[in-house]
C-alpha positions as CSV (number, residue, x, y, z in Angstrom):
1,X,73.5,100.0,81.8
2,X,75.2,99.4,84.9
3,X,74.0,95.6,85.0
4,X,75.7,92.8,82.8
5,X,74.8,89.3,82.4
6,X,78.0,88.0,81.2
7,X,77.8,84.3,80.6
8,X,74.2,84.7,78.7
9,X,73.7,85.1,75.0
10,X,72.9,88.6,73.7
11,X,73.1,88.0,69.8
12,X,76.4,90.0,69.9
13,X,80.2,89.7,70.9
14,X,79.7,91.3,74.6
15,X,82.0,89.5,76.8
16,X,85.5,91.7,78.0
17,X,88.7,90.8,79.3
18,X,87.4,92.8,82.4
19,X,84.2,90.2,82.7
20,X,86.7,87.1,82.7
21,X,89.1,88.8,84.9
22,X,86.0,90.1,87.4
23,X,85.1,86.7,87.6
24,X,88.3,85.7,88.2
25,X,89.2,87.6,90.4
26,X,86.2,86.3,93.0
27,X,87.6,82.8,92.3
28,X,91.1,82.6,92.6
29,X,91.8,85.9,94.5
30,X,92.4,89.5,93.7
31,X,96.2,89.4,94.4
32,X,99.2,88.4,92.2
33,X,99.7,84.1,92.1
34,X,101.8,81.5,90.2
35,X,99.6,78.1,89.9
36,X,100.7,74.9,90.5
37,X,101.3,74.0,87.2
38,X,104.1,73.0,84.8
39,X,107.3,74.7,86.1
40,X,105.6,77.3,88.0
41,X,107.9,79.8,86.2
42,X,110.7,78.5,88.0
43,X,114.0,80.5,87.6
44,X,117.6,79.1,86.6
45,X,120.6,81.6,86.4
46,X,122.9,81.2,82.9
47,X,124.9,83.6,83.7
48,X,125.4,87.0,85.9
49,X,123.9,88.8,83.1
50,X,120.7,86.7,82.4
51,X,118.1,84.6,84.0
52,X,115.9,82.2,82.4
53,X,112.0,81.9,83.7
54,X,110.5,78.4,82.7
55,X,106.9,77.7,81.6
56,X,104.0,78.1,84.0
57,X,100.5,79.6,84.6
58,X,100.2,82.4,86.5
59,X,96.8,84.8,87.5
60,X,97.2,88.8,88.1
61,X,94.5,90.6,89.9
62,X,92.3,88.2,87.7
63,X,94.1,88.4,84.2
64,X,95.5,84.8,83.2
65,X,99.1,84.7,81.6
66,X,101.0,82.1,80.7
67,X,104.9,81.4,79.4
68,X,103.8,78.2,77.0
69,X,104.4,74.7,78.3
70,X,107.9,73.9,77.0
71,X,109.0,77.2,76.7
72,X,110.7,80.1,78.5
73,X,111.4,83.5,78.4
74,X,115.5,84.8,79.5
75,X,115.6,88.6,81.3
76,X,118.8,90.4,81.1
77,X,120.7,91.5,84.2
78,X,123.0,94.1,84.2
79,X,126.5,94.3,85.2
80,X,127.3,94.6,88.9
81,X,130.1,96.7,90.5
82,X,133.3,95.9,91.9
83,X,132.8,96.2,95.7
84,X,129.2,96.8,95.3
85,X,125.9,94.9,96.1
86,X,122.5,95.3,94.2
87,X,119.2,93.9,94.4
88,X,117.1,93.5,91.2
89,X,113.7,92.8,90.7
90,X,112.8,90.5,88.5
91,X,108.4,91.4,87.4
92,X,106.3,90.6,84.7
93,X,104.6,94.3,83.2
94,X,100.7,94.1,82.6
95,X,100.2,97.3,80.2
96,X,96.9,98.8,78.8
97,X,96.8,101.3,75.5
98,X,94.9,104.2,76.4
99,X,93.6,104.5,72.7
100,X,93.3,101.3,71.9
101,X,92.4,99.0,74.9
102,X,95.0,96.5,73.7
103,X,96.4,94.9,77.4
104,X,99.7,92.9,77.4
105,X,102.4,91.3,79.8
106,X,106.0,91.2,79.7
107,X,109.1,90.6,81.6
108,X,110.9,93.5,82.6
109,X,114.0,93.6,85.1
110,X,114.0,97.0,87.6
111,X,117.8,97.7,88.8
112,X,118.0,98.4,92.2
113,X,120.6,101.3,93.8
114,X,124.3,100.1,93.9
115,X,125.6,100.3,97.6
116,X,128.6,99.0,100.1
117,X,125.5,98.6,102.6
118,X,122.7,96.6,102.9
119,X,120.7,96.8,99.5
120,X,116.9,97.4,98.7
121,X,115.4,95.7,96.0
122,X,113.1,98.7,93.8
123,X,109.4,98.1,94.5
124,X,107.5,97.4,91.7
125,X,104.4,99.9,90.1
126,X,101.2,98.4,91.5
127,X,97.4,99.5,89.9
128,X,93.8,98.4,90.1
129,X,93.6,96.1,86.8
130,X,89.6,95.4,86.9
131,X,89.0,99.2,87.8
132,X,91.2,100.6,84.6
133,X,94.6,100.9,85.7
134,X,97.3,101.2,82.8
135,X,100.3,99.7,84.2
136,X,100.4,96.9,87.0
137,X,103.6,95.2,87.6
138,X,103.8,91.3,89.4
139,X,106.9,90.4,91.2
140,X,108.7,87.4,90.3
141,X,112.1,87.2,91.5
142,X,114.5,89.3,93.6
143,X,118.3,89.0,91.7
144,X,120.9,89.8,94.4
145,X,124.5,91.0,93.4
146,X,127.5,91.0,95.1
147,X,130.2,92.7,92.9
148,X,129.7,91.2,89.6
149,X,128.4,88.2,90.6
150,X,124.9,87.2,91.0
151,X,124.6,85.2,94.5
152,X,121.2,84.5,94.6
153,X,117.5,84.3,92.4
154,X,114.9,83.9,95.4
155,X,111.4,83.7,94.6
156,X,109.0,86.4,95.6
157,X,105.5,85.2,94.1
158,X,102.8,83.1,96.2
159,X,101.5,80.1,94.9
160,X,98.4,79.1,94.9
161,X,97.0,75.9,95.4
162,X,94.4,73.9,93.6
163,X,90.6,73.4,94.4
164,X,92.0,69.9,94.8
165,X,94.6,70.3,97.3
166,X,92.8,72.6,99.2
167,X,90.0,69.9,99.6
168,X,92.8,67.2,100.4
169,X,94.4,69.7,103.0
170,X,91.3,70.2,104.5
171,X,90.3,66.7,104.6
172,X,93.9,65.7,106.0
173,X,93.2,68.1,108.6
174,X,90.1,66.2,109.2
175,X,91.6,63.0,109.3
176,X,94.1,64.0,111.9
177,X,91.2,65.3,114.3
178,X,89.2,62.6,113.6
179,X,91.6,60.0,114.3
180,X,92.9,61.3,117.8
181,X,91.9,58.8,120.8
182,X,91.1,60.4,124.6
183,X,93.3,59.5,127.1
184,X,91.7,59.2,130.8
185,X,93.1,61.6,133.9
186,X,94.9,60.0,136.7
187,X,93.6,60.5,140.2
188,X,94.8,64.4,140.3
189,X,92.5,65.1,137.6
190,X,93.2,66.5,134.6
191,X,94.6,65.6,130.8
192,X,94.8,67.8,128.3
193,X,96.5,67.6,124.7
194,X,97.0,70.7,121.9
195,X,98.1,70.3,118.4
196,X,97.9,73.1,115.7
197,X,97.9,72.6,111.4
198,X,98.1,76.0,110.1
199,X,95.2,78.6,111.4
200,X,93.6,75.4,113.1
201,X,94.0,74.1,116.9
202,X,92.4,70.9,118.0
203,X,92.5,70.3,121.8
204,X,91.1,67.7,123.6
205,X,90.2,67.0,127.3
206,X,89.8,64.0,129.6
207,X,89.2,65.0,133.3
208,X,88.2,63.8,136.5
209,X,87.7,66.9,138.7
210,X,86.6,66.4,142.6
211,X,83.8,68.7,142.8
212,X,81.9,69.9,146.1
213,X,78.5,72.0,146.7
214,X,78.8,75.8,146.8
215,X,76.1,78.1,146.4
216,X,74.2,78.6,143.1
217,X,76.2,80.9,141.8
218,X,78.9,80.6,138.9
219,X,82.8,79.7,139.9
220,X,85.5,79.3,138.0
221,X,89.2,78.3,138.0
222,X,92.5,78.6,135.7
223,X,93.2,74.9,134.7
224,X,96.1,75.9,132.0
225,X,97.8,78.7,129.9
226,X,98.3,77.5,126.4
227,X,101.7,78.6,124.6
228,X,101.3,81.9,122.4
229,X,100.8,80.1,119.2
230,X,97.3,78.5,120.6
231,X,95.5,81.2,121.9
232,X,92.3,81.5,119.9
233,X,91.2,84.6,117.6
234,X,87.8,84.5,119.7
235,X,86.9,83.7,122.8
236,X,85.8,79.7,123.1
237,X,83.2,78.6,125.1
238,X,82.9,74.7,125.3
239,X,79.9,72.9,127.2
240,X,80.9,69.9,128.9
241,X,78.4,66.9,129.5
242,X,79.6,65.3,133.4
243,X,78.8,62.0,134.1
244,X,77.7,62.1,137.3
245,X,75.1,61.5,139.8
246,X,75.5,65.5,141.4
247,X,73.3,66.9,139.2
248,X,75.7,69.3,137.9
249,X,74.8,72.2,136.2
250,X,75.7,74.8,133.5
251,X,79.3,73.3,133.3
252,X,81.8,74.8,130.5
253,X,85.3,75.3,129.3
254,X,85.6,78.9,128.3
255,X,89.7,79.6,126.5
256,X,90.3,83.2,126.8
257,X,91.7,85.1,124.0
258,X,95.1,84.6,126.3
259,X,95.0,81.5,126.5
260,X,93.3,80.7,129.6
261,X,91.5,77.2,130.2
262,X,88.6,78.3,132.4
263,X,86.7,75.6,133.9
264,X,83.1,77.6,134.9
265,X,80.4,76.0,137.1
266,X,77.5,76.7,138.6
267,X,75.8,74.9,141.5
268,X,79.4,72.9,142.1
269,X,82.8,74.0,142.2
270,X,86.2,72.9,141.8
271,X,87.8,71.2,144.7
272,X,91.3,69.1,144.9
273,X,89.9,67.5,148.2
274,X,89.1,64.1,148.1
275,X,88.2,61.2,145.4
276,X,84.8,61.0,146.3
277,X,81.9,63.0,144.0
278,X,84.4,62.3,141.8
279,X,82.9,63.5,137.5
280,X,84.7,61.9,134.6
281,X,84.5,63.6,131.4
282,X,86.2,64.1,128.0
283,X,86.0,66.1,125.2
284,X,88.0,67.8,122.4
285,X,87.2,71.4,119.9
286,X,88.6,72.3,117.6
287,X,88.5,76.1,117.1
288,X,90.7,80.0,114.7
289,X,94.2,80.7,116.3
290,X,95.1,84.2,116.7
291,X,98.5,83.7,114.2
């Protein structure tokens, strides 16, 4: 049968690795993580010709694996050479037996091409876990050698954080939007603040545009071009509520996907001119940045 209730009672031992690590998968992401846990498999060099990986709890493609709290488990480096440099790569080796079905992980070290140029750590053997795959390899650490010496362990795993500091993240986000104060314009008319925390931007307006009559039809004007970093993934199109006794209508903020600040009107439009017919608003949105 091609459908599966895992988590209900069948009178029989049913449930697979390949269930848990299916399910997993949909939780915690189909990619390779270290979680933030223990010593997150931290690395510490002994000596040019061994590293030492610390305890930690770690998720491939779904497949939990853990080195035991209090533990750790040392890899072997091999000698450099005299006027060479190397890079290694330190992984940990999910296998399958054909025959068998039996899966395990290990540490493995693969040794990168001697050279007097720039060098290439190996890439590791990559394979589709929840769809069969025999061999999958997760990269841990990249072991640079300069002659015999080992000058540097950097870390090339992500780690992923908890459902708890994603929900504090978030809500620290929050708390920054939600505690930002309008300012008011001056008499030319126009304030405007931007702030970006990760894939977020939260801008925020406080205006007071001199607007005079124009024919019912829609005009608009360039207020600002954000910086690069704050241009928005989609177009976004904010209404703005005018205080003001003009009957003004169908008034928006549109940012462009470059960056543009469009004020749009319709039945008004902008003018510099003078103070009277003067509309005081504010307003902030918080909206996906490109990057």
């Amino acid at each position: 049968m091609s459908i599966e209730i895992v988590t209900g009672y069948q009178g029989r031992n049913h449930v697979t690795s390949n269930d848990v690590g299916g399910f997993q998968q949909g939780v915690v992401g189909t990619e390779d993580y270290v979680l933030g846990v223990g010593e997150q498999a931290k690395a510490t060099l002994i000596s040019n010709n061994s590293v030492r990986i610390s305890d930690g709890e770690l998720v491939m493609q779904g497949v939990h694996w853990r080195i035991k709290p209090g533990t750790y488990e040392n890899v072997t480096i091999n000698n450099g050479n005299q006027g060479m440099k190397r890079k290694d790569a330190i992984v940990a080796r999910y296998t399958k037996d054909s025959s068998s079905g039996i899966e395990n992980i290990t540490l493995a070290v693969l040794q990168g091409t001697p050279t007097t140029g720039t060098p290439v750590a190996p890439a590791p053997t990559t394979g589709d876990i929840r769809l069969g795959a025999l061999k999958h390899e997760m990269i841990l650490y990249i072991v640079e050698l300069n002659g015999l010496n080992v000058v540097g362990v950097d870390p090339a795993f992500k780690v992923l954080m908890s459902m708890y500091e994603t929900n504090k993240y978030l809500s620290d986000i929050r708390t920054q939007i939600e505690g930002k104060r309008y300012g008011y314009a001056n008499d030319k008319g126009l304030y405007i603040t931007v702030s970006r925390s990760g894939k977020f931007a939260f801008i925020e307006f406080a205006g007071r545009q001199n607007l005079v009559p124009n024919q019912n039809a829609w005009s608009a004007q360039t207020l600002w071009t954000l910086p690069e970093e704050y241009w928005p993934k989609n177009a976004v199109p904010i209404n703005i509520n005018v205080d003001s006794s003009d009957n003004l209508q169908n008034t928006m903020i549109i940012i462009t996907t470059d960056g543009k600040v469009n004020l749009q009107t319709r039945g008004l439009s902008v003018s510099w001119k003078s103070l009277s017919s003067t509309h005081e608003w504010r307003f902030a949105q918080t909206y996906m940045t490109k990057s």
